[in-house]
N, C-alpha and C positions, 0 to 999 in steps of 0.2 A: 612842449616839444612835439614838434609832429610823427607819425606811428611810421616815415622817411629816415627820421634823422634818429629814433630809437633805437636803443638796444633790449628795451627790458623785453619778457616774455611777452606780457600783452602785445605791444607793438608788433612784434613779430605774427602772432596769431593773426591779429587783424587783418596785418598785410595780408598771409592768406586769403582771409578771409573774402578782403576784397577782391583781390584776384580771381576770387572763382566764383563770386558774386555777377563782376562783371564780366567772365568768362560765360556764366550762363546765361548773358543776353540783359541781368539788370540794367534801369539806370545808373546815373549817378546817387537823383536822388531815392531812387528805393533802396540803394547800397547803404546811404546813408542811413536812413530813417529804419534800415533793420539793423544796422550798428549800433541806434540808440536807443530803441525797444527792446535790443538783447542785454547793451553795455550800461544803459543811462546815457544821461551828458555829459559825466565829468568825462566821456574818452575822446570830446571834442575839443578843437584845437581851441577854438572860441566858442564856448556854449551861450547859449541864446540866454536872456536877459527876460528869466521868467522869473515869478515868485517863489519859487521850488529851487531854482536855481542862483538863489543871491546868495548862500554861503558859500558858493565857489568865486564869486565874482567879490565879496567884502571880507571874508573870512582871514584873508592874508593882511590885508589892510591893515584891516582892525586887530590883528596880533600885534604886525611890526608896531603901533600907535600907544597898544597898552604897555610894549614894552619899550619904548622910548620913555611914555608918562613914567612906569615904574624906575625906569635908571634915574628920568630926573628928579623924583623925589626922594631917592635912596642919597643922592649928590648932594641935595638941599637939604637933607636931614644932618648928614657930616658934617656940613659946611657950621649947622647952625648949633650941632652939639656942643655943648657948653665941656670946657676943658676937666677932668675931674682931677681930684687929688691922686693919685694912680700918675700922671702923667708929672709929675715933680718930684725930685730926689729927697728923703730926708737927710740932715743934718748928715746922719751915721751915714746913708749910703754913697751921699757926695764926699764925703773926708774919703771911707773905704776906694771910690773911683781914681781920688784923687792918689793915693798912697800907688794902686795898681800901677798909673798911668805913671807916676813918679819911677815906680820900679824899670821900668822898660829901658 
């Protein structure tokens, strides 16, 4: 989201920020590059595609991926779990079902 369409505090500050950046005569880009030197990259819209910066750039990815893998192997474990005795009525408790279901 750009520090335009923001509401959080940062964004707010920035705007500031720039505004009196390039009220005093800065560039664009010295506006910029003292926003990143004060901020880092993560407060750019698209941060540059450096070594330092590929956990911003893979870091989402790669959760959303682990956690696709994770749901499909919790699905495929259900799927494949074998039925235990736990999941069958004995004798007594189907007659008992039966008598309740009788009563109604």
């Amino acid at each position: 989201q750009s520090i335009d369409d923001s509401n959080a505090d940062l964004a707010k500050d920035l705007r500031v920020l720039v505004r009196e950046r390039l009220k005093a005569g800065d560039s664009d880009k010295q506006v910029l590059d003292y926003v990143v030197s004060r901020y880092g990259e993560f407060v750019l819209l698209k941060p540059v595609m450096a070594p330092h910066t590929l956990v911003l750039w893979f870091a989402a990815p790669a959760l959303l991926l682990i956690g696709l893998v994770g749901i499909g192997f919790s699905v495929m474990r259900r799927k494949r779990a074998p039925r235990t005795l736990q999941d069958e009525l004995t004798a007594e408790e189907k007659a008992r079902l039966d008598a309740l279901l009788e009563g109604e």
